[in-house]
C-alpha positions in Angstrom: 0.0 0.0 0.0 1.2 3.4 -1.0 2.5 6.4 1.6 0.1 8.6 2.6 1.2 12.3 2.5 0.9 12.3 6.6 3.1 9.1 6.9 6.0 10.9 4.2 5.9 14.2 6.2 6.1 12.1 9.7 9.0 10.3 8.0 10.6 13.3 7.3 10.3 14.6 10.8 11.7 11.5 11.9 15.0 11.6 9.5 15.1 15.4 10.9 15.1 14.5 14.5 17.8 11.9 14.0 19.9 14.4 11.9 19.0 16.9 14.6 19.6 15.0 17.9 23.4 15.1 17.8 24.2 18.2 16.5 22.1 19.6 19.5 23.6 17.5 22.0 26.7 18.5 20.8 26.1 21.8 21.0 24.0 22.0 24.2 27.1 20.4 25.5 30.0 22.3 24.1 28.1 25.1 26.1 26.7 23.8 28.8 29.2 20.8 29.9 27.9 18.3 32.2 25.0 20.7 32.5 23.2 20.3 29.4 20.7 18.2 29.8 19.6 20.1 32.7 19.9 23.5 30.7 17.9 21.5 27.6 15.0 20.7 30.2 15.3 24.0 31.6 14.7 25.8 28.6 11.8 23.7 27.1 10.0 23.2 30.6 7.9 20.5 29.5 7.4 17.4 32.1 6.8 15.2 29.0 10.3 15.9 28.3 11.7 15.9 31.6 12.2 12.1 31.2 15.1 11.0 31.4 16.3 10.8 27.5 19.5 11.7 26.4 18.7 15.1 24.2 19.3 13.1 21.3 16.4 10.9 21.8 13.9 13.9 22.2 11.3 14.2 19.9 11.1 16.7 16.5 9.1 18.5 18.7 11.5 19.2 21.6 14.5 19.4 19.4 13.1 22.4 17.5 11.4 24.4 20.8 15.0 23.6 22.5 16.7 25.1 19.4 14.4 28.1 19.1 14.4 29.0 22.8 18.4 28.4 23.1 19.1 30.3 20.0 20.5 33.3 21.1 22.4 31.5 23.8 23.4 28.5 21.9 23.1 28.1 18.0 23.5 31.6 17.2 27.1 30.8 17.4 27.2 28.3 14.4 23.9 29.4 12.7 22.5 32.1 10.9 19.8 33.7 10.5 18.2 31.9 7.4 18.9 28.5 10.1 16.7 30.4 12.6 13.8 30.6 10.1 14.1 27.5 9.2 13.7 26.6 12.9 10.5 28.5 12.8 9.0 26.5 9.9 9.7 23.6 10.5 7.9 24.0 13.8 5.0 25.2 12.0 5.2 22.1 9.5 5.1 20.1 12.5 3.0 21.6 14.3 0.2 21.3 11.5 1.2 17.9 11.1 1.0 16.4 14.4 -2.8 18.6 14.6 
């Protein structure tokens, strides 16, 4: 049976949040050290994500928010601007996705 359009986009936002997990967990903890994780749940404050998963096991979801609310603190450092608005659609993408 063919691929719905839902099941290629949640594809994609699977292949995104593998690609996306370790570069964020890199970064997260060439800033933050040992604190990262901490810093990661800090910033995202959602209990759902409080469990205890290594940052690159969080979902597409939690990936992004962490990257948009650490930007400034964070990826700003290795991304630009056009990154940044990528952030933001791909939030959105997901967003209408998962609703």
């Amino acid at each position: 049976m063919a691929l719905t359009n839902h099941e290629r986009v949640g594809k994609g936002l699977d292949f995104l949040r593998d690609g996306l997990g370790p570069f964020i967990e890199r970064e997260m903890a060439s800033r933050y050290g040992d604190e990262a994780l901490e810093e990661a749940r800090r910033l995202v404050s959602d209990d759902r994500v409080a469990a205890k998963k290594a940052l690159a096991q969080w979902d597409v979801n939690a990936l992004l928010r962490l990257m948009w609310e650490g930007w400034n603190d964070v990826f700003k450092q290795t991304l630009g601007h056009a990154e940044r608005s990528l952030v933001s659609e791909l939030r959105e993408v997901r967003n209408r996705w998962a609703h």
